[in-house]
C-alpha positions, 0 to 999 in steps of 0.5 A, spaced: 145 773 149 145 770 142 141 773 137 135 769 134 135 769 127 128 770 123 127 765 117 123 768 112 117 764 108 115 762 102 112 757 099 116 753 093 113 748 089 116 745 083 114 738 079 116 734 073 111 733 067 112 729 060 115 735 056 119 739 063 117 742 069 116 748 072 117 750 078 113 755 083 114 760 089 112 767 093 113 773 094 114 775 100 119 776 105 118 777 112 122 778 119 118 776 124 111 779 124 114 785 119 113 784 111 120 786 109 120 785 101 114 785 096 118 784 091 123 778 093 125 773 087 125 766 089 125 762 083 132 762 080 134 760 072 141 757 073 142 755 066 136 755 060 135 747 062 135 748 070 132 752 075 131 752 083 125 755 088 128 756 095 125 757 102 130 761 107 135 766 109 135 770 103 142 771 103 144 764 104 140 762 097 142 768 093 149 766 094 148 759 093 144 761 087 151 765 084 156 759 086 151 755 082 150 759 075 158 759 076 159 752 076 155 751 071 159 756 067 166 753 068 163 746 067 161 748 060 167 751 058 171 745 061 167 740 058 165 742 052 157 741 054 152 743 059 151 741 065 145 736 067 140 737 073 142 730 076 150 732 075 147 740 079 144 736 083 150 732 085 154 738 085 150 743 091 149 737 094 156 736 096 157 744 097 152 743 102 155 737 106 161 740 106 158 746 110 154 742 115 158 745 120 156 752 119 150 750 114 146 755 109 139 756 112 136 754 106 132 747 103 132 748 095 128 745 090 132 743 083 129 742 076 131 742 070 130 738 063 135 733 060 137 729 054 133 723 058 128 727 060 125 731 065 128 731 072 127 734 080 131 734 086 129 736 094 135 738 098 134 740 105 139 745 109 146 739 109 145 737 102 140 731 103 139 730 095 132 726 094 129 725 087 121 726 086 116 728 082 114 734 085 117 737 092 115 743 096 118 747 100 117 753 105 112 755 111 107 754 105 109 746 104 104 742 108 098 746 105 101 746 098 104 739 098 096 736 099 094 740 093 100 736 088 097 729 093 091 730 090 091 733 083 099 731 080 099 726 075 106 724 071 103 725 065 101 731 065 104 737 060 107 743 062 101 747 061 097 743 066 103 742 071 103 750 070 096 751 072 097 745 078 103 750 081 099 756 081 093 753 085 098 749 090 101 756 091 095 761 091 092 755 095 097 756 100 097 763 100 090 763 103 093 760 109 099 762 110 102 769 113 108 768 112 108 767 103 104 772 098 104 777 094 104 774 087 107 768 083 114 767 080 113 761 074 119 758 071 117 753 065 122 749 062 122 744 057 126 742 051 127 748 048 129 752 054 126 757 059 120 761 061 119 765 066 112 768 068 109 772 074 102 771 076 099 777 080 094 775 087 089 779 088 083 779 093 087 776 099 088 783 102 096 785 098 
């Protein structure tokens, strides 16, 4: 019999705004009906200009978070400068199509803050590489991609975008079983990265 696998929550959210972006997620990880981490970082600093939100199999994005970070290392050391969000972009892209076969059970979202501005990425699980404004990803997505329907402007600063991840997130947590457990925040902007974390109270953690 072939063994079911069980993918964790999560509730990513990330967006672009006129000074950077940030990028959001949960908590919480679980198997099936059981909540396994309290603890679980789902948002990851790649370099000081780009980071990832992720939604999947815990192993799957960790991994794919290390080949990242060693990418964008060798790329440096290679060609004299850093890498940019669009050329990461490209580069998980690629990796993922290449293992569409046996795919990661992950979708990502890639942000970061280039010399030309402020760029995002969604990726699902064989590299499908789509820019946007704003994306989302986890169980908590049709709840949390409402919120950002509703409030995103293209024009907003880090500060306001800061505070529109964290409602579409505490937003979703409500609803959602499978997220929760506070907030991981990553703001970014041309003078590097910031990482924060918001605790959730009042919905029974």
């Amino acid at each position: 019999m072939a063994q079911q696998i069980s993918v964790p929550g999560a509730c990513g959210v990330a967006l672009k705004c006129k000074d950077g972006v940030v990028l959001g997620n949960d908590r919480r990880a679980t198997w099936g009906y059981t909540v396994t981490s309290k603890s679980t970082k789902k948002v990851f600093k790649i370099t000081d200009y780009i980071g990832l939100a992720a939604y999947g199999l815990i192993g799957d994005f960790q991994i794919l978070v290390k080949i990242l970070q060693a990418q964008a290392n060798l790329y440096l050391i290679e060609a004299g400068e850093k890498i940019s969000t669009k050329s990461l972009g490209k580069l998980v892209s690629n990796y993922l199509y290449s293992r569409k076969m046996m795919p990661l059970y992950t979708n990502i979202i890639i942000a970061g803050m280039d010399k030309d501005g402020p760029k995002l990425y969604v990726l699902d699980a064989l590299g499908s590489l789509m820019p946007e404004d704003y994306g989302t990803a986890g169980t908590g997505m049709l709840l949390s991609m409402g919120i950002l329907e509703a409030d995103y402007r293209p024009d907003m600063t880090v500060t306001e975008g800061e505070q529109l991840v964290e409602k579409a997130i505490s937003t979703s947590i409500k609803r959602d079983a499978m997220s929760g457990n506070g907030i991981d925040l990553l703001i970014i902007t041309k003078d590097g990265a910031e990482e924060k974390f918001i605790e959730i109270k009042g919905l029974g953690e």
